[in-house]
N, C-alpha and C positions, 0 to 999 in steps of 0.2 A: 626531146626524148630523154628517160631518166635511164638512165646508164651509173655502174657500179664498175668498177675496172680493179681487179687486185694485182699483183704485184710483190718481188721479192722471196719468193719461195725458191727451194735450193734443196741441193743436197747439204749435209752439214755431217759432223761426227757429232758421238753422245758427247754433251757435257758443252757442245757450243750453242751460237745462239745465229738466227734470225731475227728481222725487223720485216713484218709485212706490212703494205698498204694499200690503200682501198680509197680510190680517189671517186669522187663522186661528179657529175655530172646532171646539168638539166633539170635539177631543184635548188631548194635550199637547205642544203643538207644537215645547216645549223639546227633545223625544227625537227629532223627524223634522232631516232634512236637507230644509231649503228651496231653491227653485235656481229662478230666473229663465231663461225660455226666448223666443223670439219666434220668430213666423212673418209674413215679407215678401210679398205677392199671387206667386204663381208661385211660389214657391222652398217649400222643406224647410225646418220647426223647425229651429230650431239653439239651441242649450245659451248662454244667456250671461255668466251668472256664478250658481253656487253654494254654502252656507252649510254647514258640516257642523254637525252634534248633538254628537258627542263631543269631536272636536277643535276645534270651531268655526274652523276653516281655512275662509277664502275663494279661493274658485276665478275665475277669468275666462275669457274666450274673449279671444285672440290682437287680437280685431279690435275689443275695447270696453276692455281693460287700459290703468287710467292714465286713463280718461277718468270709469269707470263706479266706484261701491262698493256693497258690498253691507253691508247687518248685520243687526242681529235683536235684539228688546228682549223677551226672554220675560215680560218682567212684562205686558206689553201682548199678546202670544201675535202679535206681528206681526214682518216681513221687510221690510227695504226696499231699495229701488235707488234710490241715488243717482246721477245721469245728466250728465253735462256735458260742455259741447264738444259738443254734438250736432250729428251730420251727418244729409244727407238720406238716405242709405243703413242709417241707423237707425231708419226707417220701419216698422214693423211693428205688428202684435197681441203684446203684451207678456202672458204667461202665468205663475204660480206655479205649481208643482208640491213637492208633499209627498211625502219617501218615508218610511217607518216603521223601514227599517231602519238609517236615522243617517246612513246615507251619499249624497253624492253619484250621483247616479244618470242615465245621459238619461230612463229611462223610470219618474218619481215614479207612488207609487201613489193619489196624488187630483190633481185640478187644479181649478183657477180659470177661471172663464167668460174672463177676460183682459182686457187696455184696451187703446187704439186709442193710438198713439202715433206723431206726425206733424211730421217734420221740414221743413217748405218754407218761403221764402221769400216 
């Protein structure tokens, strides 16, 4: 069964950081494209930074670049985000998502239940 499990999420103040992860299960998670997504109360998922399979190219979004990194330790079959400088607008349900065909994708073919990630003072 392919299972996504994340992890790590918290409350924090502005200006600290989190480390999420996203362990993977019941594939080989080395051949999918991992990507990091979140969804704010009221607003649309939005894509925030993703891992490619072949190229192992990381991606960001314009609005977390510089602050946020992503990697991936295949020996562990796991992904993580590294998070820092965290603002309050970085408030979201933090999601993995797996796609199978290597690539970068918005819409991975599995997801992760997700974690609660809370920026306030």
């Amino acid at each position: 069964q392919l299972q996504l499990v994340e992890s790590g999420g918290g409350l924090v103040q502005p200006g600290g950081s989190l480390r999420l992860s996203c362990a993977a299960s019941g594939f080989i998670s080395d051949y999918y494209a991992i990507g990091w997504f979140r969804q704010a109360p009221g607003k649309e998922r939005e894509g925030v930074s993703c891992i490619g399979a072949r190229d192992g190219g990381a991606y960001y979004a314009s609005s977390v670049k510089g602050r946020f990194t992503i990697s991936r330790d295949n020996a562990k079959s796991s992904v993580y985000l590294q998070m820092n400088s965290l603002k309050p607008e970085d408030t979201a349900i933090y999601y993995c998502g797996a796609d199978s065909h290597g690539t970068c994708t918005k819409e991975p073919d599995y997801w992760g239940q997700g974690t609660q990630v809370t920026v306030s003072a």
